[in-house]
PAKE-544579 format. One line per 3 residues: number of its first residue (from 1); for each residue x, y, z of N, C-alpha, C, O, CB. Coordinates in Angstrom, 2 decimals. Glycine has a CB too. Example, Ala and Ser with C-alpha at 12.3 -4.5 7.8 and 13.67 -1.06 7.14 Angstrom:
2
1	13.19 -5.69 7.80 12.30 -4.50 7.80 13.20 -3.30 7.80 14.24 -3.32 8.46 11.31 -4.47 9.05 | 12.85 -2.25 7.08 13.67 -1.06 7.14 12.90 0.03 7.87 13.41 1.14 8.04 14.08 -0.60 5.72 .
// end
This chain:
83
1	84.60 78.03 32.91 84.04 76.87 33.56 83.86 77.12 35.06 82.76 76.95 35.59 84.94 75.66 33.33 | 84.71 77.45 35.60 84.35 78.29 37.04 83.68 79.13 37.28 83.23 78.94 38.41 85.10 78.82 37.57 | 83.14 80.44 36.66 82.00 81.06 36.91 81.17 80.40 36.47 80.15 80.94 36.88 81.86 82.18 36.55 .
4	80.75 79.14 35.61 79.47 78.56 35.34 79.20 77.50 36.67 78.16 76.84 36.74 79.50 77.78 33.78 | 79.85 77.47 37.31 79.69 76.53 38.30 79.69 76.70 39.50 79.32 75.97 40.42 80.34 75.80 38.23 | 80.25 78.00 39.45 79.72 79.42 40.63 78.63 79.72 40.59 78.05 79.60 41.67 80.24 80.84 40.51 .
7	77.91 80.16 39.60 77.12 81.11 39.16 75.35 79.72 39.47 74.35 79.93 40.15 77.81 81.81 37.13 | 75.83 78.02 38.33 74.74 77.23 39.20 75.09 76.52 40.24 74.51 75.44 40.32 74.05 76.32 38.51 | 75.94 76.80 41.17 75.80 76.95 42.30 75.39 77.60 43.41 75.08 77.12 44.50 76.27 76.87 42.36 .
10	75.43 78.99 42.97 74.73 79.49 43.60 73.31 79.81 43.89 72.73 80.30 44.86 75.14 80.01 43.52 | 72.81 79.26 42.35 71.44 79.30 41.64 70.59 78.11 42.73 69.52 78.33 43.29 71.58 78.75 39.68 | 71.39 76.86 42.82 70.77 75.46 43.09 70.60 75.92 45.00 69.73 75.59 45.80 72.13 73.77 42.52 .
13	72.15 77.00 45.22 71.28 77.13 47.05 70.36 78.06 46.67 69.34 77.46 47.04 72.30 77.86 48.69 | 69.84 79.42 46.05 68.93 80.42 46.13 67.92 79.25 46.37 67.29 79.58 47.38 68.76 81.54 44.84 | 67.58 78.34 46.03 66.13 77.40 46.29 66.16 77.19 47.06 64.98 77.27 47.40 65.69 76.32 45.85 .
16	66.93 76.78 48.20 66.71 76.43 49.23 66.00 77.43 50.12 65.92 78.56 49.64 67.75 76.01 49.60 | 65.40 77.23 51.45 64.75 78.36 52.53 65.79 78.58 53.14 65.64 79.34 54.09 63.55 78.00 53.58 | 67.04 78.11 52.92 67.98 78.43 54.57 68.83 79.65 53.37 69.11 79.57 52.17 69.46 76.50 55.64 .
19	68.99 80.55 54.26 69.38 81.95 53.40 71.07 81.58 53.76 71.93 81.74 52.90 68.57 83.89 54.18 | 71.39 81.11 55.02 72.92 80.70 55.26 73.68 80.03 54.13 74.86 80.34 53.99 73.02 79.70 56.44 | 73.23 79.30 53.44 73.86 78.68 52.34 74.20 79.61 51.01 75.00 79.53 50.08 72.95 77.55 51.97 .
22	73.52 80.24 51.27 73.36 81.45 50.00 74.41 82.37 50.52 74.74 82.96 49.49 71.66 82.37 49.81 | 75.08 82.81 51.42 75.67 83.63 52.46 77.41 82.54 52.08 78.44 82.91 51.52 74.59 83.50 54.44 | 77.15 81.58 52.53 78.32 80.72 52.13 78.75 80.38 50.93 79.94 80.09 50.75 78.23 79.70 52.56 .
25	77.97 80.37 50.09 78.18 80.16 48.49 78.55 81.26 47.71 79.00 80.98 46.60 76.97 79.70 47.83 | 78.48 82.57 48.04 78.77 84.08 48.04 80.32 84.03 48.58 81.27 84.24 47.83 77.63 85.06 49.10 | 80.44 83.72 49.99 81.13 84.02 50.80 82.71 83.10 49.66 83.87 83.44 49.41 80.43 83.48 52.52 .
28	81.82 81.89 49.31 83.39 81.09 48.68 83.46 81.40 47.60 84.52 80.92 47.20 83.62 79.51 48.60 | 82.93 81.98 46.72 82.79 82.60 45.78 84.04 83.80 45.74 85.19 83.64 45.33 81.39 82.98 45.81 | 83.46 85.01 46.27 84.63 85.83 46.76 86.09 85.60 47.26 87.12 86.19 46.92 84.21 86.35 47.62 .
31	85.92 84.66 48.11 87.75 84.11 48.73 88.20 83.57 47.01 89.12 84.11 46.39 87.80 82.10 50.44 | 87.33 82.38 46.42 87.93 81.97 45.26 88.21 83.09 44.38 89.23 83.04 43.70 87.16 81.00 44.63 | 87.17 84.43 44.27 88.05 85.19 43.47 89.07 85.99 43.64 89.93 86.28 42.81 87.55 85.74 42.96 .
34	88.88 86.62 45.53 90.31 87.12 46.08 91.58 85.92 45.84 92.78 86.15 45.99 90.12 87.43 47.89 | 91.33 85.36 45.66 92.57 84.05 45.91 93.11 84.18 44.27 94.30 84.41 44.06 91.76 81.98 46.43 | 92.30 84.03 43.34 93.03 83.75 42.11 93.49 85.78 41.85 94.64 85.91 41.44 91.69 82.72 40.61 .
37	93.00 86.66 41.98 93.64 87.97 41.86 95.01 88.49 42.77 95.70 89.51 42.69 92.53 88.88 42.16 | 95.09 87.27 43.68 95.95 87.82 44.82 97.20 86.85 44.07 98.37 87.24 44.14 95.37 87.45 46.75 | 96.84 85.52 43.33 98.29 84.68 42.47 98.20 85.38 41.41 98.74 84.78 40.49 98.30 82.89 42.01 .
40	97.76 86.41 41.08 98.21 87.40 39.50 98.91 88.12 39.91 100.01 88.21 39.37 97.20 88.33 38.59 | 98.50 89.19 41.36 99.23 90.04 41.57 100.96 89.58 42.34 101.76 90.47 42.61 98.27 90.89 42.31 | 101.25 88.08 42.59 101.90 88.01 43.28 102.90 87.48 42.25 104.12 87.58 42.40 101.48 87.46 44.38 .
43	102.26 86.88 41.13 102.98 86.70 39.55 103.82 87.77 39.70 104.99 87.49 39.94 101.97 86.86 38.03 | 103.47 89.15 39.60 103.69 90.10 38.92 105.01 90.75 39.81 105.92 91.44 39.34 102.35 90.92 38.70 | 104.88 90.42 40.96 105.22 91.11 41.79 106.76 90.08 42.48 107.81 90.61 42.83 103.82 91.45 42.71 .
46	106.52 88.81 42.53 107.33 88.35 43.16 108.34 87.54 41.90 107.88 87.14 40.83 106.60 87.55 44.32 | 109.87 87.43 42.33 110.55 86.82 41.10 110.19 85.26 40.73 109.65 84.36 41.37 112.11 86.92 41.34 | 110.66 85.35 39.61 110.55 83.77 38.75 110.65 82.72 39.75 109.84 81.79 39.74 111.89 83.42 37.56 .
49	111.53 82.80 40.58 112.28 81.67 41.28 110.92 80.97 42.32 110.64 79.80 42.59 113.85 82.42 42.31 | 110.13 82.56 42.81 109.35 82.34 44.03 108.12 82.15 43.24 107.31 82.66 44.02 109.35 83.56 45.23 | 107.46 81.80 42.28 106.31 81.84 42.07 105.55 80.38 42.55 104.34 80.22 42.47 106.22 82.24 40.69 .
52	106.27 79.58 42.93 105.72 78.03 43.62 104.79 78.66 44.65 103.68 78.15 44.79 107.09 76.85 44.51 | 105.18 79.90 45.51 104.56 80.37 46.85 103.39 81.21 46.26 102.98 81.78 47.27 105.67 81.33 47.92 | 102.79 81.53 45.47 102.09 82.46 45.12 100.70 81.88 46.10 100.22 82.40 47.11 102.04 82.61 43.40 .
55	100.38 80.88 45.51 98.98 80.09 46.11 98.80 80.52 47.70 97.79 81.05 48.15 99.18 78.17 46.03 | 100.29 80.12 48.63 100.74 80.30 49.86 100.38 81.18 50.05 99.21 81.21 50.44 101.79 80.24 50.19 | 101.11 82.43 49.93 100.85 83.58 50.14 99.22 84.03 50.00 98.45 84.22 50.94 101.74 84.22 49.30 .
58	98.95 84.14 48.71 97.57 84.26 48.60 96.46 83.92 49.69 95.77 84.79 50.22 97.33 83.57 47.60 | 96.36 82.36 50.00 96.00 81.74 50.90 96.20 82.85 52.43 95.34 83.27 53.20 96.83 80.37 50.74 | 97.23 82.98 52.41 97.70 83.63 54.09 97.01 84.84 54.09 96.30 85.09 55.06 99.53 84.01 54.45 .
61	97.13 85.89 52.88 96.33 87.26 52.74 95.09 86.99 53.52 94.72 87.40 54.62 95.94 87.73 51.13 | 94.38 85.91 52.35 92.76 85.73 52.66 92.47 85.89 53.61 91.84 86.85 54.04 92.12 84.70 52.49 | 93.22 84.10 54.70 92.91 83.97 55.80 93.23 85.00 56.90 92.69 85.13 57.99 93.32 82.94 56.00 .
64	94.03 85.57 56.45 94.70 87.17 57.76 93.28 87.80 57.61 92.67 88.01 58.66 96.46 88.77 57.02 | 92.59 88.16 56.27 92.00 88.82 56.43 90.59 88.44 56.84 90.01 89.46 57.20 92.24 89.40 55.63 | 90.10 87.77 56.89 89.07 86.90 57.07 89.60 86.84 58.56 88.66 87.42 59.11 88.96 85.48 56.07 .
67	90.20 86.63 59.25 90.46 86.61 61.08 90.15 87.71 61.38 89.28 87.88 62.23 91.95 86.38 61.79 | 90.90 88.97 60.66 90.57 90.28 60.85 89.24 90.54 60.73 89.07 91.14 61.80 91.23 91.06 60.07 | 88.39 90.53 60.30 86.91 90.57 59.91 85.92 89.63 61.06 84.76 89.93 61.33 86.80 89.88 58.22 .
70	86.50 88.69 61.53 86.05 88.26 62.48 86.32 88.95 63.62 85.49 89.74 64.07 86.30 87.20 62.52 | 87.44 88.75 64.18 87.33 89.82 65.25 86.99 91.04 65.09 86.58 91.69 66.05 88.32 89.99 65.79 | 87.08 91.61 63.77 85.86 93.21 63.99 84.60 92.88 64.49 84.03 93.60 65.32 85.34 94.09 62.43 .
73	84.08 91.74 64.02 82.82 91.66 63.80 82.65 91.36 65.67 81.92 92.02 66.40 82.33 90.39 62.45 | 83.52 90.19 66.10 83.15 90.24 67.67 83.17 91.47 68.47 82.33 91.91 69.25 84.04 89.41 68.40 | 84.42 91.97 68.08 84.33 93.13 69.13 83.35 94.54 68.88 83.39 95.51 69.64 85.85 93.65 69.26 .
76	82.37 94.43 67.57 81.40 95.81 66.94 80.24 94.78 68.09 79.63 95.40 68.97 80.92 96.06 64.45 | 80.05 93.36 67.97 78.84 93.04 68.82 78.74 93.42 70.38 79.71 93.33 71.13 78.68 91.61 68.74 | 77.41 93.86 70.84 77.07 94.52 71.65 77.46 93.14 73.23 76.93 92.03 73.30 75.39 95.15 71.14 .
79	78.33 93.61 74.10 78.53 92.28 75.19 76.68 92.21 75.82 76.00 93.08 76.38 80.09 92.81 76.90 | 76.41 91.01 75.49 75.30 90.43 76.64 75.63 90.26 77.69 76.78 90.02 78.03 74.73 89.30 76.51 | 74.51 90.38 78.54 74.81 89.82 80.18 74.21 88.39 79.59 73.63 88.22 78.52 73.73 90.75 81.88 .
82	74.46 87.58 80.44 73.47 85.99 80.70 73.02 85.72 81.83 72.83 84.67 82.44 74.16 84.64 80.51 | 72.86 86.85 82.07 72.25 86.81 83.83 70.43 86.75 83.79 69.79 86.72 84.84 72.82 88.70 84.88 .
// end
């Protein structure tokens, strides 16, 4: 039920002209599937007691990494003057 609703979701932005939406619908796409592979692996990995935190954790990966990716991305862009 989630990839069908991924999948026409993503279908219903491709119509649109703004290509950004298509970029974002991709973009949540991916976190939703890093997110549910990151509470399997944390199943697996962390004991019985701690599995309430899995989501948590998961969540924190993403977002670490997603900050990280941003600041690559600022500091690869070329500094403008605004002069």
């Amino acid at each position: 039920m989630l990839i069908l609703s991924i999948v026409t979701t993503t279908l219903l932005l491709m119509m649109t002209q703004h290509r950004i939406w298509v970029f974002a619908g991709l973009g949540g796409a991916v976190c939703s599937w890093g997110l549910s592979q990151l509470v399997t692996i944390f199943e697996r990995i962390l004991p019985p007691d701690w599995h309430v935190f899995n989501g948590v954790f998961a969540f924190l990966v993403v977002a670490f990494v997603v900050l990280w990716l941003i600041s690559l991305y600022e500091r690869l862009l070329p500094v403008r003057d605004e002069t």
